[in-house]
PDB file of N, CA, C and O in Angstrom:
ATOM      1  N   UNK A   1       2.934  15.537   3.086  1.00  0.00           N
ATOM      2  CA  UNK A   1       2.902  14.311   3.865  1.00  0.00           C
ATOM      3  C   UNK A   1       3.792  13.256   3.224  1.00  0.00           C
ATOM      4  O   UNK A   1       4.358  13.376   2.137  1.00  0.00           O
ATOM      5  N   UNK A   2       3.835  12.332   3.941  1.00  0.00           N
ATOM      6  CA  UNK A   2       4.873  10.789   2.723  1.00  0.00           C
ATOM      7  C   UNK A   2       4.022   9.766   3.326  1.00  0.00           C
ATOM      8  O   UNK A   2       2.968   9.879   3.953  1.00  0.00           O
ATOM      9  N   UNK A   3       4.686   8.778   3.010  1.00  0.00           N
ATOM     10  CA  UNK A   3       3.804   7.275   3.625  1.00  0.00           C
ATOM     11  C   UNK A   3       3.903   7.269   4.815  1.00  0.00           C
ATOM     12  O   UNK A   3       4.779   7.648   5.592  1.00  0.00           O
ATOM     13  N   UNK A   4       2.654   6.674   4.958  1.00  0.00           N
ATOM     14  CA  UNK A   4       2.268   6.398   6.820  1.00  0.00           C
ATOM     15  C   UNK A   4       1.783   5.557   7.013  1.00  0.00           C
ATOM     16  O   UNK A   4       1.435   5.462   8.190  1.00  0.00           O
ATOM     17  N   UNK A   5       1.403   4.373   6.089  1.00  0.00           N
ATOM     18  CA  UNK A   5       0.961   3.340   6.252  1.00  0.00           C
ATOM     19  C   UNK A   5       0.936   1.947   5.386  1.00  0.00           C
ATOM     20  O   UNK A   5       0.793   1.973   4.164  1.00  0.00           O
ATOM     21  N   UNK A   6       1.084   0.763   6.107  1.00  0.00           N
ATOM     22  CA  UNK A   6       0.997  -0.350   5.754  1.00  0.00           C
ATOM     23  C   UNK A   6      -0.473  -0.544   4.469  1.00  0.00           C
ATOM     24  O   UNK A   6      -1.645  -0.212   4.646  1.00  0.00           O
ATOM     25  N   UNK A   7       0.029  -1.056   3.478  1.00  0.00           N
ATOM     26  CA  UNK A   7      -1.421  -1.557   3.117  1.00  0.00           C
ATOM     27  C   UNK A   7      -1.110  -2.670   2.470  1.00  0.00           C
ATOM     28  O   UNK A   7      -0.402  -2.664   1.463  1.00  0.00           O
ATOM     29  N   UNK A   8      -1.836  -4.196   3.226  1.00  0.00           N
ATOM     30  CA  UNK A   8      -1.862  -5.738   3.270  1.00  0.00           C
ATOM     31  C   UNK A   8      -3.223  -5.782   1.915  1.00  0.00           C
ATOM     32  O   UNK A   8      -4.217  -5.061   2.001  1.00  0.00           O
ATOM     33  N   UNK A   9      -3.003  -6.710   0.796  1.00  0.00           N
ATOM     34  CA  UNK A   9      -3.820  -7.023  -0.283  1.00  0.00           C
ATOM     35  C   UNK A   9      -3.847  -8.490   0.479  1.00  0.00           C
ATOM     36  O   UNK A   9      -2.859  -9.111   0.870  1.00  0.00           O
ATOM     37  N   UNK A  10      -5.156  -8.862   0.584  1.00  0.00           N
ATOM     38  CA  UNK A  10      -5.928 -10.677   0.416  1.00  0.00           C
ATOM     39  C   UNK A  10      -6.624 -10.377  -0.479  1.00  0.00           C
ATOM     40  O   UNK A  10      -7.189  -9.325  -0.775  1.00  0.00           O
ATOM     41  N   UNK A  11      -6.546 -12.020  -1.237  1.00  0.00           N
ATOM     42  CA  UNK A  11      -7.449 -12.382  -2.316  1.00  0.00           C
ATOM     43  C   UNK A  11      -8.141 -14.078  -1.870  1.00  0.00           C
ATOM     44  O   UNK A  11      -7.507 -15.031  -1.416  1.00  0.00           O
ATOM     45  N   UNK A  12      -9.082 -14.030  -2.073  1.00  0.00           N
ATOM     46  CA  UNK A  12      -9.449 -15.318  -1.441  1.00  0.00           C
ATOM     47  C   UNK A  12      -8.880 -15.998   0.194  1.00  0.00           C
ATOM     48  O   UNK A  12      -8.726 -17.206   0.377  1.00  0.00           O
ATOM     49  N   UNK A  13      -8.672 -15.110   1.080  1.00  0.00           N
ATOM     50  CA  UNK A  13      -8.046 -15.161   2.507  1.00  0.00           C
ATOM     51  C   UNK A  13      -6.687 -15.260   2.368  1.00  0.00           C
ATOM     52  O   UNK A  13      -6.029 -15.312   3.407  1.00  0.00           O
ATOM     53  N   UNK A  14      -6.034 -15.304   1.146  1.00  0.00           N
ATOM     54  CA  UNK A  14      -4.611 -15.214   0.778  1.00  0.00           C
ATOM     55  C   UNK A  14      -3.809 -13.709   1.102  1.00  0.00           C
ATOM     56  O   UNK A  14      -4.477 -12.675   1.098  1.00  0.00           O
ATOM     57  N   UNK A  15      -2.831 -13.686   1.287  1.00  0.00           N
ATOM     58  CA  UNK A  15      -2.012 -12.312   1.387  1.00  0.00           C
ATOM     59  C   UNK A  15      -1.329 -12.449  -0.231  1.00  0.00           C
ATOM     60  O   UNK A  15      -0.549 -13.325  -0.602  1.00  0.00           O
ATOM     61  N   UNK A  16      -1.794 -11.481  -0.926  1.00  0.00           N
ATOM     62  CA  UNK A  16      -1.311 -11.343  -2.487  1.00  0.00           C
ATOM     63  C   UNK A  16      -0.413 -10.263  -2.281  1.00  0.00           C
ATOM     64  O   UNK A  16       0.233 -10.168  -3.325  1.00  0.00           O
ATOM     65  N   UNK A  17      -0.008  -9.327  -1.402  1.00  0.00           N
ATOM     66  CA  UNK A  17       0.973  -8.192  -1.657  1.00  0.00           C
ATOM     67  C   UNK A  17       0.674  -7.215  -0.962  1.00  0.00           C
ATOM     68  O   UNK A  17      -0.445  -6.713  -1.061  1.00  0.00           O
ATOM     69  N   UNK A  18       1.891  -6.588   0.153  1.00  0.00           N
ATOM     70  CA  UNK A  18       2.133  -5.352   0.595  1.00  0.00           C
ATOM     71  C   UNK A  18       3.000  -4.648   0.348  1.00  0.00           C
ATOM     72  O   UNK A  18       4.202  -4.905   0.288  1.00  0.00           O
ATOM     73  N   UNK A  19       1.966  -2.806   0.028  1.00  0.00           N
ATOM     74  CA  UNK A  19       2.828  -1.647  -0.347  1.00  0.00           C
ATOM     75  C   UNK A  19       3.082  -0.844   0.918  1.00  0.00           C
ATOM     76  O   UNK A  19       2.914  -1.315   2.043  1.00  0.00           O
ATOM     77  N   UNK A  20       3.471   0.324   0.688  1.00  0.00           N
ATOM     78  CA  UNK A  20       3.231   1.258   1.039  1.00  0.00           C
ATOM     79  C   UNK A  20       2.260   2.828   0.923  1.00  0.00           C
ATOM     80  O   UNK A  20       2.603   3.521  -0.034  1.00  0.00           O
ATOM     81  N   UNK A  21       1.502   3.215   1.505  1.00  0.00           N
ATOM     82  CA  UNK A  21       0.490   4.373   1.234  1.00  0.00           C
ATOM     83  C   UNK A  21       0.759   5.737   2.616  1.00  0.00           C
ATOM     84  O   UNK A  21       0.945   5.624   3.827  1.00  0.00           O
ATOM     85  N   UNK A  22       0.656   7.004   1.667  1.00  0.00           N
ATOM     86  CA  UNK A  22      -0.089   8.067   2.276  1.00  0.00           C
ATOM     87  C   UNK A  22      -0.851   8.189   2.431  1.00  0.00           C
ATOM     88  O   UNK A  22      -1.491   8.451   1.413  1.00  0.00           O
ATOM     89  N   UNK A  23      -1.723   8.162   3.819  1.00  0.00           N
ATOM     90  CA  UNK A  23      -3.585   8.164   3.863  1.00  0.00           C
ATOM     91  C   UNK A  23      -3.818   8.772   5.174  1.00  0.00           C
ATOM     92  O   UNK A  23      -3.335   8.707   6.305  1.00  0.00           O
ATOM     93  N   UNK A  24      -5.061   9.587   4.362  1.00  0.00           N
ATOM     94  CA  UNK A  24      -5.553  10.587   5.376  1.00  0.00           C
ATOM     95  C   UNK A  24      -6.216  10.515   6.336  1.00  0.00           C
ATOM     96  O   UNK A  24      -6.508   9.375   6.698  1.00  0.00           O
ATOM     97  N   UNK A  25      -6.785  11.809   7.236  1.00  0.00           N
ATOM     98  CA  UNK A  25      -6.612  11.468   8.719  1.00  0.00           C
ATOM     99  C   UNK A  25      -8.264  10.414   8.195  1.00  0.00           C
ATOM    100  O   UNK A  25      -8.652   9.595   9.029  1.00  0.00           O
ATOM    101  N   UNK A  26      -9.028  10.539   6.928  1.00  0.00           N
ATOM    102  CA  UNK A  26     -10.410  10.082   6.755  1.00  0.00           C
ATOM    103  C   UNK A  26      -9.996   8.453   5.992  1.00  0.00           C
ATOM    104  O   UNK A  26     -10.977   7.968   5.430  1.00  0.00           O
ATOM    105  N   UNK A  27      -8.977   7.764   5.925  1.00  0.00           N
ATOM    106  CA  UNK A  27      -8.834   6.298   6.150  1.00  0.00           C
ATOM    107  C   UNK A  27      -8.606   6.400   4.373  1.00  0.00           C
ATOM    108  O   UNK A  27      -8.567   5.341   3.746  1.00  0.00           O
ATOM    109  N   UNK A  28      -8.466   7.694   3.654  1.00  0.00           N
ATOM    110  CA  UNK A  28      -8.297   7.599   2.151  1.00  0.00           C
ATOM    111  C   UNK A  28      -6.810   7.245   1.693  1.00  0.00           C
ATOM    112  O   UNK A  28      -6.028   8.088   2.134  1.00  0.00           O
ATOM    113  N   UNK A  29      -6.326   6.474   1.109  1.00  0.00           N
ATOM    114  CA  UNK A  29      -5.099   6.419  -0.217  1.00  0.00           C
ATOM    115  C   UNK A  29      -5.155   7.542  -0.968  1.00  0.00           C
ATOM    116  O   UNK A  29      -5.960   7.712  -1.884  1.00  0.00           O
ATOM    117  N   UNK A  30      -4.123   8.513  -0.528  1.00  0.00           N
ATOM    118  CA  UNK A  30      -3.612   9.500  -1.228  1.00  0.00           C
ATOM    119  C   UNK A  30      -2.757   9.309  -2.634  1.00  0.00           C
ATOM    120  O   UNK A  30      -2.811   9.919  -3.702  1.00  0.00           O
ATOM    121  N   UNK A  31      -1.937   8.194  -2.173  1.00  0.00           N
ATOM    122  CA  UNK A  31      -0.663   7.512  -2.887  1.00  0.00           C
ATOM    123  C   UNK A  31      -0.100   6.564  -2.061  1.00  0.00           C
ATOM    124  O   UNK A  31      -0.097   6.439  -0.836  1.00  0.00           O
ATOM    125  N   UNK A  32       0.441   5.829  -3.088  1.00  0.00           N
ATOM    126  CA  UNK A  32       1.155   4.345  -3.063  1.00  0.00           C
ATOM    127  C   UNK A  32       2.433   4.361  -3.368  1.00  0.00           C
ATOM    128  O   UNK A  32       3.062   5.419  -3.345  1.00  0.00           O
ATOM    129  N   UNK A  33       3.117   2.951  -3.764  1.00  0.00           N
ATOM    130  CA  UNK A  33       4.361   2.907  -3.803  1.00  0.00           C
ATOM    131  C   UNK A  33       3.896   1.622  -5.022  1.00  0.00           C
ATOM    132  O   UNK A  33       4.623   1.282  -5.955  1.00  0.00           O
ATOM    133  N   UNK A  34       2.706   1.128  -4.764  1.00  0.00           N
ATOM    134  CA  UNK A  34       2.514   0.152  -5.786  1.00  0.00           C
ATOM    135  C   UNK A  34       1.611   1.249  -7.232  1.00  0.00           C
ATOM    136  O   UNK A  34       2.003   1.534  -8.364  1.00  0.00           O
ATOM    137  N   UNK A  35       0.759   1.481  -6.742  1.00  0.00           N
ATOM    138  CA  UNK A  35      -0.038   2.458  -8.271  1.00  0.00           C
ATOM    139  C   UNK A  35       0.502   4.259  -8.087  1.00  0.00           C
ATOM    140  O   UNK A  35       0.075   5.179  -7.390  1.00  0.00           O
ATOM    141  N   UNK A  36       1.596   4.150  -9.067  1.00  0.00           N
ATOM    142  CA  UNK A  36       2.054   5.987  -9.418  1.00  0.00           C
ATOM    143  C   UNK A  36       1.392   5.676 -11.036  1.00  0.00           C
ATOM    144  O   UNK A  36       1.156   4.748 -11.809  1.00  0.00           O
ATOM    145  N   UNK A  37       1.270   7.455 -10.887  1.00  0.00           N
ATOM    146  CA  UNK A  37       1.276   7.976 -12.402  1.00  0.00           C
ATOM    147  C   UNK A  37      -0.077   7.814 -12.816  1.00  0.00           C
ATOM    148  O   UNK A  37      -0.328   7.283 -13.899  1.00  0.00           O
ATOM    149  N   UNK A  38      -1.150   8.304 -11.902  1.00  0.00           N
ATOM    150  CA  UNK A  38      -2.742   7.642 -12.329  1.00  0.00           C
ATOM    151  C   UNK A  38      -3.033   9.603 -12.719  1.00  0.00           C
ATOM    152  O   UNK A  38      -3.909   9.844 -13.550  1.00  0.00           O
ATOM    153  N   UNK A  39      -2.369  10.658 -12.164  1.00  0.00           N
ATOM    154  CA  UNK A  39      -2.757  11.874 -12.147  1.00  0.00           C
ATOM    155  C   UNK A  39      -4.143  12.008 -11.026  1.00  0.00           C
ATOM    156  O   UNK A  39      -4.830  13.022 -10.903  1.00  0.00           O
ATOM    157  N   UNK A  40      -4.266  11.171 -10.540  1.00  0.00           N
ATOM    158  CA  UNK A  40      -5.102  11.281  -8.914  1.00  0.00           C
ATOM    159  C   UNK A  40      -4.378  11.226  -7.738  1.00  0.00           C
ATOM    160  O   UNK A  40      -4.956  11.025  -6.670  1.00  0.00           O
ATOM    161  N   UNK A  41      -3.054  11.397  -7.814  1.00  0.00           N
ATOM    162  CA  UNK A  41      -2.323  11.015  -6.186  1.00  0.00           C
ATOM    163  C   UNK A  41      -2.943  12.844  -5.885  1.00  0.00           C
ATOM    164  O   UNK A  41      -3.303  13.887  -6.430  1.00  0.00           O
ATOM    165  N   UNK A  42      -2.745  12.286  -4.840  1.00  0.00           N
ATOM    166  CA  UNK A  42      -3.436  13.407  -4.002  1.00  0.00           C
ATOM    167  C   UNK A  42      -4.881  13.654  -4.092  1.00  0.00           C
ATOM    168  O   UNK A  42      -5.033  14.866  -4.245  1.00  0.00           O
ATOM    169  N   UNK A  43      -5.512  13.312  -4.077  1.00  0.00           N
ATOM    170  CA  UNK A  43      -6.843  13.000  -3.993  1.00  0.00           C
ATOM    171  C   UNK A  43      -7.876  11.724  -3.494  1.00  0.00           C
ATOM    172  O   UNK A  43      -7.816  10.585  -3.959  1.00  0.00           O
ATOM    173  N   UNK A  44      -8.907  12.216  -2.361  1.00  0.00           N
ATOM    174  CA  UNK A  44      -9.259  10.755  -2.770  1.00  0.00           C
ATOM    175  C   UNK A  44      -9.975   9.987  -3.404  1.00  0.00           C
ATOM    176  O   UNK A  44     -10.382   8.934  -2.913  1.00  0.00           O
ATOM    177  N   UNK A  45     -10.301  10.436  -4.797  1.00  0.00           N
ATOM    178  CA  UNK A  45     -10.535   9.577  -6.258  1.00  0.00           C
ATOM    179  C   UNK A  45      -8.984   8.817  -6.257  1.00  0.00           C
ATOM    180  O   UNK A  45      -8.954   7.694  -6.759  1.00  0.00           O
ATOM    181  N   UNK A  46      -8.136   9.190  -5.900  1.00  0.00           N
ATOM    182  CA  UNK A  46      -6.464   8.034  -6.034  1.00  0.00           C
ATOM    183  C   UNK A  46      -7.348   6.880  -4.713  1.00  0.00           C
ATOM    184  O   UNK A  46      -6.855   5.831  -5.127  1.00  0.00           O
ATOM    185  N   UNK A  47      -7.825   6.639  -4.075  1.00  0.00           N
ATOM    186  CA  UNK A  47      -8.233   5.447  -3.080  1.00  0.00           C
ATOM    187  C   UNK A  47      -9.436   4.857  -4.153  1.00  0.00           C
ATOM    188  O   UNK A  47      -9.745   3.680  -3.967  1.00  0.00           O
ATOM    189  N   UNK A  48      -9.841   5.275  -4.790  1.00  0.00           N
ATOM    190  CA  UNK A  48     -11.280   4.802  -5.185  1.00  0.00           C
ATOM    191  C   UNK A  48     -10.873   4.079  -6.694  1.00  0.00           C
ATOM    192  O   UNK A  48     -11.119   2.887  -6.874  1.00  0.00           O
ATOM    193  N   UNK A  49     -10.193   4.962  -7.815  1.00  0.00           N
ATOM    194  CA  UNK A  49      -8.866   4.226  -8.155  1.00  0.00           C
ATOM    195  C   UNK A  49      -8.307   3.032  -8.110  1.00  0.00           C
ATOM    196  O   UNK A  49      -8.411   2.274  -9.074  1.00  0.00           O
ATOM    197  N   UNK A  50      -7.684   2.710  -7.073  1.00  0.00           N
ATOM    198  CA  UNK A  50      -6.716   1.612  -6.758  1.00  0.00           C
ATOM    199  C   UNK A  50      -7.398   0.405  -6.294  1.00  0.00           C
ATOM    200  O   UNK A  50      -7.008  -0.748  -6.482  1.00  0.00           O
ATOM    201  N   UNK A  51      -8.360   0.740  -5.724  1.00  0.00           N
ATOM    202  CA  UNK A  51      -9.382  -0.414  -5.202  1.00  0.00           C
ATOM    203  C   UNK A  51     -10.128  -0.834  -6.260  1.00  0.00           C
ATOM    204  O   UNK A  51     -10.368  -2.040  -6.327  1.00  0.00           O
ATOM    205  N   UNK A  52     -10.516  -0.160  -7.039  1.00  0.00           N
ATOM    206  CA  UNK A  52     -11.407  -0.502  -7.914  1.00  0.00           C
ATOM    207  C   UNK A  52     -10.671  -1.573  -9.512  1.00  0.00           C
ATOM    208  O   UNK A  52     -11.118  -2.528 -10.147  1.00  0.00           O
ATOM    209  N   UNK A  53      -9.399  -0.752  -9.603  1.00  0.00           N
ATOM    210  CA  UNK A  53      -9.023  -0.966 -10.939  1.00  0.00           C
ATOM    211  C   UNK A  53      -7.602  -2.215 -10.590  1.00  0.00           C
ATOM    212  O   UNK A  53      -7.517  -3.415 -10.851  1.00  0.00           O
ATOM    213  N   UNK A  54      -6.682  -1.296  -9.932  1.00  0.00           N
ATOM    214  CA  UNK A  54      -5.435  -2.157  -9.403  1.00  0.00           C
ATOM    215  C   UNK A  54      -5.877  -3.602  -8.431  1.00  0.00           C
ATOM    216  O   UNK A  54      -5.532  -4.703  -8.860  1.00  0.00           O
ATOM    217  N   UNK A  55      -6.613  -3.505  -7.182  1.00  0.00           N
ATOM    218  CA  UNK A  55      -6.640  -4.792  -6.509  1.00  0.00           C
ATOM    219  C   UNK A  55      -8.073  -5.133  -6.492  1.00  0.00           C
ATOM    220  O   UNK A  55      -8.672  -5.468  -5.469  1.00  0.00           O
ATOM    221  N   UNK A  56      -8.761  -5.007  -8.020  1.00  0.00           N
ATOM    222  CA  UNK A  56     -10.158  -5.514  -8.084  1.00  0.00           C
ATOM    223  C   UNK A  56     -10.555  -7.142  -7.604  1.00  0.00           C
ATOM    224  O   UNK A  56     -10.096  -8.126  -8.185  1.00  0.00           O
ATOM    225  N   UNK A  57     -11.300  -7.196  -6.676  1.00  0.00           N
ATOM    226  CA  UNK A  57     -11.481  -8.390  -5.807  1.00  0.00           C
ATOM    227  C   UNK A  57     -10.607  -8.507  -4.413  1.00  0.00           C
ATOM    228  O   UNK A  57     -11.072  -9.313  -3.607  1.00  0.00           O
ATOM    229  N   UNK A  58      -9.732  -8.004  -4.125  1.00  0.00           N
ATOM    230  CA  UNK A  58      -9.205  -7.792  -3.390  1.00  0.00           C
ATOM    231  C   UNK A  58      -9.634  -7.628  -2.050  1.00  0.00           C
ATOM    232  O   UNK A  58     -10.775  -7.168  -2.103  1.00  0.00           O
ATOM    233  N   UNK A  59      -9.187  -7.820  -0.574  1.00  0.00           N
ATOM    234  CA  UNK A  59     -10.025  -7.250   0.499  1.00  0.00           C
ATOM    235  C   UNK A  59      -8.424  -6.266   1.132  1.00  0.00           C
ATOM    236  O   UNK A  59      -7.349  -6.819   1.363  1.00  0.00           O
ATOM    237  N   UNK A  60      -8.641  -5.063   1.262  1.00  0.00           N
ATOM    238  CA  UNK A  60      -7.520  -4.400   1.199  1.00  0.00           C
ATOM    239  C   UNK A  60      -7.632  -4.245   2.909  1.00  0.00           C
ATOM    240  O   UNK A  60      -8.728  -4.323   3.462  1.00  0.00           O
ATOM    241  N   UNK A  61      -6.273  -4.002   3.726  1.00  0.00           N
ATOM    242  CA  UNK A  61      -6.400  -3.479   5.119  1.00  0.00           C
ATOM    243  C   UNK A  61      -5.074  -2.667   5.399  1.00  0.00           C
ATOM    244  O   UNK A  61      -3.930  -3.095   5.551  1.00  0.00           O
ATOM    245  N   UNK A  62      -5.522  -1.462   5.422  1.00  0.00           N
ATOM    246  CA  UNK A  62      -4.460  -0.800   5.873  1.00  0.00           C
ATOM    247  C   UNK A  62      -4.355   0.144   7.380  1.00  0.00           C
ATOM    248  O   UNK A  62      -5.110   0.971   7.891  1.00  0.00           O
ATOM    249  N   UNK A  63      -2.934  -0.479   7.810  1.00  0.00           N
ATOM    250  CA  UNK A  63      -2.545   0.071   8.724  1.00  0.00           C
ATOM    251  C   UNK A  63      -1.724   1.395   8.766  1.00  0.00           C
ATOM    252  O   UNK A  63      -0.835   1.812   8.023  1.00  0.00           O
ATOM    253  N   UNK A  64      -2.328   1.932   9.907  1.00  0.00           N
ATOM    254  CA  UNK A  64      -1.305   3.846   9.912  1.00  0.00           C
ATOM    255  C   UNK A  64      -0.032   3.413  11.353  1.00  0.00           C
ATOM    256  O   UNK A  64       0.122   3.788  12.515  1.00  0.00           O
ATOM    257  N   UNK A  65       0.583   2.541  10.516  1.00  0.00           N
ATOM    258  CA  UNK A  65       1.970   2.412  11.343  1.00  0.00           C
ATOM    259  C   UNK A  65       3.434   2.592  11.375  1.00  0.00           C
ATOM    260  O   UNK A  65       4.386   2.109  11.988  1.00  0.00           O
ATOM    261  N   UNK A  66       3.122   3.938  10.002  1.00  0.00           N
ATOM    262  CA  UNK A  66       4.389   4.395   9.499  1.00  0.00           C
ATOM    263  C   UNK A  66       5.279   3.193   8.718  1.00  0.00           C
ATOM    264  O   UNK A  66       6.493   3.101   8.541  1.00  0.00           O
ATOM    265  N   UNK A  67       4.388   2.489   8.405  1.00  0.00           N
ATOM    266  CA  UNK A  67       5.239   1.678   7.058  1.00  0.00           C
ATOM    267  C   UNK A  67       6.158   0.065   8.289  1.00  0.00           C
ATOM    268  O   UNK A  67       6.830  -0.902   7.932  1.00  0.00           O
ATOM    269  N   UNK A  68       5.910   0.314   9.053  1.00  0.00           N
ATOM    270  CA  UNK A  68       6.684  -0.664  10.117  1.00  0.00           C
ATOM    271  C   UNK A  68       6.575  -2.280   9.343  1.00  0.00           C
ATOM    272  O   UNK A  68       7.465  -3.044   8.970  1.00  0.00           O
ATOM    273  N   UNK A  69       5.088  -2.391   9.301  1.00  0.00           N
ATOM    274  CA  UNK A  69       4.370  -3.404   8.392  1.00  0.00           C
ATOM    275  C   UNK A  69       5.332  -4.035   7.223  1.00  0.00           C
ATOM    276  O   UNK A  69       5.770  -5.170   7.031  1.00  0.00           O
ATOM    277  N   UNK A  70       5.444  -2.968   6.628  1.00  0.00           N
ATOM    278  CA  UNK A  70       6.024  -3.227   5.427  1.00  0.00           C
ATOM    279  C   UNK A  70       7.332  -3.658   5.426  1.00  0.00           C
ATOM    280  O   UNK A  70       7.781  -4.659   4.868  1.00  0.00           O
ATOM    281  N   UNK A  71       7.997  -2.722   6.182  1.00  0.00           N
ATOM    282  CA  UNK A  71       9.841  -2.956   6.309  1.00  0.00           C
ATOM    283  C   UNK A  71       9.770  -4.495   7.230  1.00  0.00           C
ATOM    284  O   UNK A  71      10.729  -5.224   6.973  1.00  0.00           O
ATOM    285  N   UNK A  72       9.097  -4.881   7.919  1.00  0.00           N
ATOM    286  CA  UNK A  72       8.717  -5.913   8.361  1.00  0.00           C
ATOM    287  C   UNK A  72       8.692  -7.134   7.657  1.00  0.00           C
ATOM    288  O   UNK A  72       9.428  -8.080   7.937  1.00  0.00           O
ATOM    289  N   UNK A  73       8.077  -7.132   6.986  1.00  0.00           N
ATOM    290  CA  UNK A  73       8.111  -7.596   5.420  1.00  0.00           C
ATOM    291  C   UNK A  73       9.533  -8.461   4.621  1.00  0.00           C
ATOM    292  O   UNK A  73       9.938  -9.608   4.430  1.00  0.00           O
ATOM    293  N   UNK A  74       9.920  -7.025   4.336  1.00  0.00           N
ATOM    294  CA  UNK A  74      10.973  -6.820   3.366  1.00  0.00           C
ATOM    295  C   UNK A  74      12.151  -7.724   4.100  1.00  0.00           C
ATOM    296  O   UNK A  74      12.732  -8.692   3.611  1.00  0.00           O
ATOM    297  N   UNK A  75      12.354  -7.099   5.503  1.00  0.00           N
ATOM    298  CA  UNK A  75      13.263  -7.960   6.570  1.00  0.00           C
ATOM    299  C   UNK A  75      13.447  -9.426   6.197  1.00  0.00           C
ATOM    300  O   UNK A  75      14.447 -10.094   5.935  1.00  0.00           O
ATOM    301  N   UNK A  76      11.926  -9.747   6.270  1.00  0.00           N
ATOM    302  CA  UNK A  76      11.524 -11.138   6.145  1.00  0.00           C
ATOM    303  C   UNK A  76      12.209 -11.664   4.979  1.00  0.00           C
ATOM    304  O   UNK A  76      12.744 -12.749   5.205  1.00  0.00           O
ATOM    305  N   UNK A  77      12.376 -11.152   3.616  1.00  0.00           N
ATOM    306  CA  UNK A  77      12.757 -11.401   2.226  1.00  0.00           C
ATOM    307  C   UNK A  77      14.088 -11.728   2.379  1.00  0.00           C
ATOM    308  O   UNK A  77      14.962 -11.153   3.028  1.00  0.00           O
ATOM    309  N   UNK A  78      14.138 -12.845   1.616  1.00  0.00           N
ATOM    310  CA  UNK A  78      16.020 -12.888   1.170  1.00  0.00           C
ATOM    311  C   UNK A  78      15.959 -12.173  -0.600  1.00  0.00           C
ATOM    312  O   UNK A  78      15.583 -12.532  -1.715  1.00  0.00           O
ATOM    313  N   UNK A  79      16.463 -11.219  -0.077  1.00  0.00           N
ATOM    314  CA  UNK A  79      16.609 -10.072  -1.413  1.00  0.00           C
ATOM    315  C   UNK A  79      17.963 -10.023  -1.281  1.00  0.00           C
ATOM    316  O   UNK A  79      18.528 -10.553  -0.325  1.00  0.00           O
ATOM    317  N   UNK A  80      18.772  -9.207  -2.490  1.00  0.00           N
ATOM    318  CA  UNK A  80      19.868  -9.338  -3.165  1.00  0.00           C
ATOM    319  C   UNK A  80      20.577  -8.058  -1.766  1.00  0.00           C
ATOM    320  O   UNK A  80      19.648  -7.479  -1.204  1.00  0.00           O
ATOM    321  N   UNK A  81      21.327  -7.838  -1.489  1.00  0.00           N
ATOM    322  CA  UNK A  81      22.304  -6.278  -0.363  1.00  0.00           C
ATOM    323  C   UNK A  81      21.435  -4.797  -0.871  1.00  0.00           C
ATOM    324  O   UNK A  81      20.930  -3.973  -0.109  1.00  0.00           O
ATOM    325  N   UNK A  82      21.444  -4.756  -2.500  1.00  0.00           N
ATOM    326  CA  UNK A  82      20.797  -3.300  -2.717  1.00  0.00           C
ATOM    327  C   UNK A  82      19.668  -2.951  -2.304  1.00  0.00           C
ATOM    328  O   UNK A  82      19.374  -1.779  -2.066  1.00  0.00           O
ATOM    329  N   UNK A  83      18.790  -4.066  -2.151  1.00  0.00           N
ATOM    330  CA  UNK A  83      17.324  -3.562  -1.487  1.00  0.00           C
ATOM    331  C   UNK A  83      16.831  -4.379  -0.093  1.00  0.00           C
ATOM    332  O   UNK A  83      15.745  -4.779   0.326  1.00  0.00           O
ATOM    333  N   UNK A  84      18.179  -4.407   0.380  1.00  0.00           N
ATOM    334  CA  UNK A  84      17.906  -4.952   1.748  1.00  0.00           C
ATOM    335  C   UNK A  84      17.783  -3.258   2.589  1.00  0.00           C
ATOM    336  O   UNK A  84      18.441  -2.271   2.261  1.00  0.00           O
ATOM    337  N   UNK A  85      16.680  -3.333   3.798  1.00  0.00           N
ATOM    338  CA  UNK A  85      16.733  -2.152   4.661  1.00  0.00           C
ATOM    339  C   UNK A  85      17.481  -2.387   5.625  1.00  0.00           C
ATOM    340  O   UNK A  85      17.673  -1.526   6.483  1.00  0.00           O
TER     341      UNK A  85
END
């Protein structure tokens, strides 16, 4: 599989940061683009993981919209030509 979905971090009704995630057809974080290298991608102990340790307090919402979310995003950014999409 690869990423298929948006995932929006709030902290206190704030938007603190969107990645990208692989998540299954059961609403789990397989893998990210923000937490690699835990030796749980592919599993979903990698969702239980990331919520717990990476965006502790966090209210996480992710969308299965093939990342649209995100590049959405990025669009939005005045970033340097190399990491413009």
């Amino acid at each position: 599989m690869a990423y298929n979905a948006t995932v929006t971090t709030f902290k206190d009704g704030k938007l603190r940061s969107v990645f990208v995630a692989e998540v299954d057809a059961g609403g789990n974080m397989l893998r990210s683009n923000a937490v690699q290298c835990t030796g749980l991608e592919g599993t979903a102990a990698y969702d239980s993981y990331v919520r717990r340790n990476a965006f502790h307090g966090c209210e996480l919402a992710i969308a299965l919209d093939g990342c649209q979310g995100y590049r959405s995003v990025l669009r939005g950014l005045s970033l340097p030509p190399a990491y413009r999409v």
